[in-house]
C-alpha positions in Angstrom: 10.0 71.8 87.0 12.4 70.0 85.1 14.6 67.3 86.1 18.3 66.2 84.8 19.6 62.8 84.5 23.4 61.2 84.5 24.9 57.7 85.1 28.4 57.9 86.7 31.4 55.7 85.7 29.9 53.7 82.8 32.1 51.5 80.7 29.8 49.2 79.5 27.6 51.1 77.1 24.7 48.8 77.6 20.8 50.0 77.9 20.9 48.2 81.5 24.4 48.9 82.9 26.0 45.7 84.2 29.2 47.0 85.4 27.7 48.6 88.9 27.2 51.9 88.0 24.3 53.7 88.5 21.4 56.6 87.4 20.5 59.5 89.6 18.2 62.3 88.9 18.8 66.1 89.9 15.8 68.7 90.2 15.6 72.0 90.6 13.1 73.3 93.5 13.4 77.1 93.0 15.8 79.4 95.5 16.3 79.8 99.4 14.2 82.6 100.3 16.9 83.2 103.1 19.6 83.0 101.3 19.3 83.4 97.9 20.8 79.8 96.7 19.8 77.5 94.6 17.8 74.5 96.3 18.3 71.3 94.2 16.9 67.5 95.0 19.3 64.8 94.6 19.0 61.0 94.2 20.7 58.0 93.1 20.9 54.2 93.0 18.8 54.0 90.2 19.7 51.0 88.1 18.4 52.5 84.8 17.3 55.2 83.1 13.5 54.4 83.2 13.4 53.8 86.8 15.3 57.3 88.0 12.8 59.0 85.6 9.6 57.3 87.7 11.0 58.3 91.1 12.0 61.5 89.9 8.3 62.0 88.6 6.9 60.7 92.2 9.1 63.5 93.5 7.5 66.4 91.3 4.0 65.5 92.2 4.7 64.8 95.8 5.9 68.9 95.9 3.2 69.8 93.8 0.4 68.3 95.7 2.3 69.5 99.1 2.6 65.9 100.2 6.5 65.7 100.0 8.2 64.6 103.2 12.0 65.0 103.1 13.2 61.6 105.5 15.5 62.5 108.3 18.8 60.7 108.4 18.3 60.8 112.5 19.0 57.3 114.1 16.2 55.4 115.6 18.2 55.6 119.4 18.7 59.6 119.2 14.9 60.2 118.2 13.8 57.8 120.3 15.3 59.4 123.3 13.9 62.6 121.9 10.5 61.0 121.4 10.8 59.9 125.8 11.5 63.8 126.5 8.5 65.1 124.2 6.6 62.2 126.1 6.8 63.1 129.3 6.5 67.1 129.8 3.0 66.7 126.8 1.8 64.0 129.3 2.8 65.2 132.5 3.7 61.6 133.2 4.8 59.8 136.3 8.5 58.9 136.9 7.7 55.1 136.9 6.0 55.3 133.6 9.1 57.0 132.1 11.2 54.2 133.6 9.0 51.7 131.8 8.6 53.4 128.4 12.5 53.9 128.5 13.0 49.6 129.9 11.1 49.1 126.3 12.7 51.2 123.9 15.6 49.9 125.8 14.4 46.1 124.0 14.2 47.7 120.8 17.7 48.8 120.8 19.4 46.0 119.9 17.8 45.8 116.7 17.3 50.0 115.3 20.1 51.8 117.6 22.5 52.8 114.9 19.5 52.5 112.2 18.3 55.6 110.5 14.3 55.5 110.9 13.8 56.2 107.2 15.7 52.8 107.1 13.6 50.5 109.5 11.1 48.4 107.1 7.8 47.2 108.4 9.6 43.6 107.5 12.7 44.7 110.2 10.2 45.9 112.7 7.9 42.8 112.8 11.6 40.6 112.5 12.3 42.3 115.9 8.9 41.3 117.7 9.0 37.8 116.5 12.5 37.6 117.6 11.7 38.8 121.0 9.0 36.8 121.4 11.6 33.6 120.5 13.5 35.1 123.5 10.6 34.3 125.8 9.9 37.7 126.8 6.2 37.6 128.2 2.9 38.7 126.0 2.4 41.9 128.4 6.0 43.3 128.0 5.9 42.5 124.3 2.7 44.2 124.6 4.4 47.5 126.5 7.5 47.1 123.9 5.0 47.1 120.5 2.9 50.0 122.3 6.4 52.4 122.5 7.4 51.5 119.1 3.8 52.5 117.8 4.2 55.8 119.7 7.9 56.5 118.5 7.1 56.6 114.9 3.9 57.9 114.9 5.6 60.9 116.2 8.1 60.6 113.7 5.7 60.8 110.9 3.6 63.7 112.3 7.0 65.4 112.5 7.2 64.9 108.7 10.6 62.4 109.5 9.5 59.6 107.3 7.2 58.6 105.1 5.1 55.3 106.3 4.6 53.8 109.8 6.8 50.2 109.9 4.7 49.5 112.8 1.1 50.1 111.4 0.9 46.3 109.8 2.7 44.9 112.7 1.0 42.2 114.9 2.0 40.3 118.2 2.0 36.5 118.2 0.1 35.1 120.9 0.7 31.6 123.0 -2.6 30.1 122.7 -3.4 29.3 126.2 -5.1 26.0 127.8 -9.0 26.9 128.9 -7.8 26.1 132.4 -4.9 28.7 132.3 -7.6 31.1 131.0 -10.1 30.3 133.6 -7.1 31.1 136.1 -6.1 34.3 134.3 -9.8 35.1 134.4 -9.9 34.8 138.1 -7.2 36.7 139.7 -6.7 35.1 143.6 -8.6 36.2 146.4 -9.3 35.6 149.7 -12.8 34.4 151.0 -13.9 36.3 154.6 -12.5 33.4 157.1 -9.3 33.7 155.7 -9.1 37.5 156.2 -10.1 37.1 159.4 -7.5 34.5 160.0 -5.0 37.0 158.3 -6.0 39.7 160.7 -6.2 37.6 163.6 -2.4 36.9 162.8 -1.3 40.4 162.3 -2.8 41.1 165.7 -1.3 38.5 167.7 1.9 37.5 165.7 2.5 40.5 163.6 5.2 43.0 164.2 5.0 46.8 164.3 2.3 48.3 162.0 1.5 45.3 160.8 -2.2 44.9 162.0 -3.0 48.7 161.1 -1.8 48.0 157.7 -3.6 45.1 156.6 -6.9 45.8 158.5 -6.2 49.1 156.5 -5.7 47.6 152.9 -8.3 44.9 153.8 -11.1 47.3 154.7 -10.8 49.8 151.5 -9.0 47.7 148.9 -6.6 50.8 148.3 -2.8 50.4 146.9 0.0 49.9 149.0 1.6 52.6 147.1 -1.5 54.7 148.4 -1.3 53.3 151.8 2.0 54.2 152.5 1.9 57.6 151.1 -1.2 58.3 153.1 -0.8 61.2 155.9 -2.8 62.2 158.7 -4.1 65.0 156.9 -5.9 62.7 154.2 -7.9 61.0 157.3 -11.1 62.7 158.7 -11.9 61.1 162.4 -15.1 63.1 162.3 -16.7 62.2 159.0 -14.8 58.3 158.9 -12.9 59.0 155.6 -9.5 58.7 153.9 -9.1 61.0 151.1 -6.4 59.1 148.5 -4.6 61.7 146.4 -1.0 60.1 146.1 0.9 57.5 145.9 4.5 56.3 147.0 7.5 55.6 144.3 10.9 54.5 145.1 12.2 52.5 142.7 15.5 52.1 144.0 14.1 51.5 148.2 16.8 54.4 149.8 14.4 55.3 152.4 15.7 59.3 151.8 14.7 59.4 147.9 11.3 58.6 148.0 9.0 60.5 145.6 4.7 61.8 146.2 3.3 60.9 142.8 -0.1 61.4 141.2 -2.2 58.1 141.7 -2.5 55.6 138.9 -5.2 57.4 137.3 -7.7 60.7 137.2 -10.3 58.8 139.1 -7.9 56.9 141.5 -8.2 60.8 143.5 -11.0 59.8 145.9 -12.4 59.8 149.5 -13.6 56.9 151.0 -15.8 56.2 153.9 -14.3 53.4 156.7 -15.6 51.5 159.4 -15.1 53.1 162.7 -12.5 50.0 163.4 -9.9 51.4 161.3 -10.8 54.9 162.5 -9.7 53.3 166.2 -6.9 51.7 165.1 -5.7 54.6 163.9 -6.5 57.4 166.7 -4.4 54.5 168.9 -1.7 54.1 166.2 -1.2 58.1 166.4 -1.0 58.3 170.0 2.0 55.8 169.9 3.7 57.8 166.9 3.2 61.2 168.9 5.7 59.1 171.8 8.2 57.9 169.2 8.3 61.4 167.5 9.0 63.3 171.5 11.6 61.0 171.3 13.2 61.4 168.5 12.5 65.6 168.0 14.8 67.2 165.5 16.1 64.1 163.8 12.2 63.1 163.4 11.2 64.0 159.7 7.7 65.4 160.9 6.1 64.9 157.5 3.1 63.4 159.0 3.2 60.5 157.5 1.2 57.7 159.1 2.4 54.4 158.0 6.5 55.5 159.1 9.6 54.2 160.5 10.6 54.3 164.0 14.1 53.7 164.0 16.6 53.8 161.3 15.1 57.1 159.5 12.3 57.8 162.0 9.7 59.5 160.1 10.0 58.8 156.7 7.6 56.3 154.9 8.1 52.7 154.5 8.3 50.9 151.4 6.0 49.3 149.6 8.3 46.4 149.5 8.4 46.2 153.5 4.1 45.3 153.0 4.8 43.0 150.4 7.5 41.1 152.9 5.2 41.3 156.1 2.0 39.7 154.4 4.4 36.7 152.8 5.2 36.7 156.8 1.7 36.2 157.9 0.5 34.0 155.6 3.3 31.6 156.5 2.6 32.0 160.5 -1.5 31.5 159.3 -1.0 28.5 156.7 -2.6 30.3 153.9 -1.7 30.6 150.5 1.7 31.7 150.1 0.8 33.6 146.7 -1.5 35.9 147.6 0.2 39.5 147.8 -0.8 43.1 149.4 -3.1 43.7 145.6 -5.0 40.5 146.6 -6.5 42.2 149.7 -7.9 44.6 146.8 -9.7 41.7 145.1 -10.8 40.5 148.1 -12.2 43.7 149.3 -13.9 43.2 145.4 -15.5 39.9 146.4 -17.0 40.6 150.1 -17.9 43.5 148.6 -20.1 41.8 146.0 -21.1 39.4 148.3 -22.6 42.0 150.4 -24.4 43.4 147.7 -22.8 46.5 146.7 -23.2 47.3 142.7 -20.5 46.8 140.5 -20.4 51.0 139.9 -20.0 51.6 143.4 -17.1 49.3 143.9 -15.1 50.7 141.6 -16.1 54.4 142.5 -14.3 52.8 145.8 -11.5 51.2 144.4 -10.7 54.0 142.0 -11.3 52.6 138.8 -13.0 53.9 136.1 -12.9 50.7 134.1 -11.1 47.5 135.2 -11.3 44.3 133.5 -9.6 42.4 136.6 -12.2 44.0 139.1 -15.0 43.2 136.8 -14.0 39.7 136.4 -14.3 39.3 140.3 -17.6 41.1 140.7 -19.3 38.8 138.0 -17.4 35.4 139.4 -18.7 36.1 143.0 -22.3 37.3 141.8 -22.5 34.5 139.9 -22.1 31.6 142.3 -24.5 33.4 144.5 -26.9 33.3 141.7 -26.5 29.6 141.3 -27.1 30.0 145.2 -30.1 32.1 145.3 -31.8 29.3 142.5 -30.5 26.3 144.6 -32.3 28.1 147.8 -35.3 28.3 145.1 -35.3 24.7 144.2 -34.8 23.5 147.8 -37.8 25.6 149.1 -39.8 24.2 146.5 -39.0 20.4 147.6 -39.8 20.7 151.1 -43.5 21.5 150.1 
């Protein structure tokens, strides 16, 4: 395999040409077994001889060893919308996590669209982070957008598009955070048991429809509220005291009529959970009430069987998740409690009383649906410690009153 060699347009007749023109090299690769041509590899830009000989070289033993990779000219925004449809049939993905892959190749756009991904250097693609990180953009989204990118062109080079990876050498910079901002990262909020019960004690007095079933609900099993408004009265077992949780509600644009069932966050998420035979009460008298409000609505009822569900405007259908979010900010208001803590902090705190009472890490998160969780961790091991330092200062005390 022989290769030929020609400079266009020189008029300078010098061994390295200074009046722009350049050397390119031309192989031979043997014939189209479909059609009988000629197939012939072309490159130039060389600036002299020398150098189009050593590519041309690289070339030969790339095909000889079988490690040649012809580079796509595809774009960077065309694959990567190709990459997002590969991506979610292989993966069988949920429709929010196809929203959020596409919101960060959406942030890498502005930098590769129009760039052929043979183009994009591992300098460009590390340009881009540190430039979105200069924008302020948050360590977890820059997190999300480096993650995509990885994924994009390592499909590219399995495909045989390109050569190298730009993003395999590529690093995040990090704020370097105060140890009292990592204490409170470490910590995520939660509620100790007299503020629950001052929580609940609101929802039943103050609170407006549903309001006390949800939150004794979310308090007493630390599920989602995606999972507790999905939930049906199919998933709930008066006999045995369970909830079986095997969906979970998505509606990311709130119209009540285009809500979506969706796998749970994870394989383990599926679960069934025993309750205490207070929320099994509440919600035998909740479903007599609903059985009044669906007689009276009949045919224009959606009789889904959903049990956390409007009663007027779209009688039937599920709430949204944002409607819990609202109602807690509500209560906590009306019970002078702290006006951060959202619906996911009655999921910590159903972490804390439950380490408080004892129960092993494994089982809480068994419960919670997690089959590693660094947040729900980080609870468990906060509340066992102080009762550690507890159970010594108990220790000591006994010891003194000798």
């Amino acid at each position: 395999m022989k290769g030929h060699f020609y400079r266009r347009g020189c008029t300078c007749n010098k061994k390295r040409c200074t009046c722009g023109s350049t050397w390119s090299f031309v192989i031979d690769i043997g014939r189209d077994p479909s059609t009988g041509r000629r197939k012939q590899k072309t490159k130039g830009g060389f600036l002299t001889k020398q150098e189009a000989e050593k590519a041309a070289n690289e070339f030969i033993y790339e095909l000889n060893q079988g490690t040649y990779v012809h580079e796509a000219s595809v774009i960077f925004k065309d694959f990567a919308s190709e990459w997002l449809s590969m991506y979610s049939e292989k993966n069988s993905v949920k429709p929010g996590t196809i929203r959020i892959r596409q919101h960060e190749i959406n942030k890498l756009l502005p930098y590769f669209s129009l760039l052929k991904l043979k183009d994009i250097t591992a300098k460009r693609y590390q340009d881009a982070l540190n430039d979105l990180k200069e924008k302020g953009y948050a360590d977890n989204t820059l997190d999300g957008v480096h993650r995509t990118g990885r994924m994009i062109f390592k499909k590219a080079i399995e495909m045989r598009m390109i050569k190298s990876d730009p993003t395999e050498f590529a690093y995040l910079k990090k704020d370097r955070k105060t140890i009292e901002e990592l204490e409170e990262q470490e910590i995520p909020k939660y509620m100790e048991k007299e503020d629950l019960a001052l929580l609940l004690k609101t929802a039943a007095q103050k609170g407006l429809d549903l309001d006390y079933l949800i939150f004794l609900t979310l308090s007493y099993t630390g599920m989602r509220a995606g999972e507790l408004v999905a939930l049906k009265w199919k998933d709930i077992d008066f006999e045995e005291q369970t909830i079986s949780i095997t969906k979970t509600y998505y509606n990311p644009t709130n119209n009540t009529l285009e809500y979506q069932l969706v796998p749970p966050k994870t394989r383990k998420s599926k679960r069934t959970i025993v309750v205490d035979k207070e929320v099994i009460a509440a919600l035998k008298k909740h479903m007599l009430g609903q059985k009044k409000v669906q007689e009276h609505f009949r045919e224009s009822y959606l009789d889904e069987g959903f049990i956390f569900a409007k009663k007027e405007k779209q009688p039937g259908y599920p709430i949204f998740v944002k409607t819990v979010e609202n109602r807690m900010a509500r209560l906590l208001k009306l019970a002078g409690l702290n006006a951060e803590l959202t619906p996911h902090s009655l999921r910590h705190t159903h972490t804390s009383l439950l380490a408080e009472a004892k129960v092993g890490l494994e089982e809480i998160m068994d419960r919670l649906g997690h089959c590693d969780d660094a947040t729900t961790k980080n609870v468990y091991l906060h509340v066992t410690k102080e009762m550690k330092k507890e159970a010594s200062h108990k220790f000591a005390q006994l010891m003194r009153n000798l």
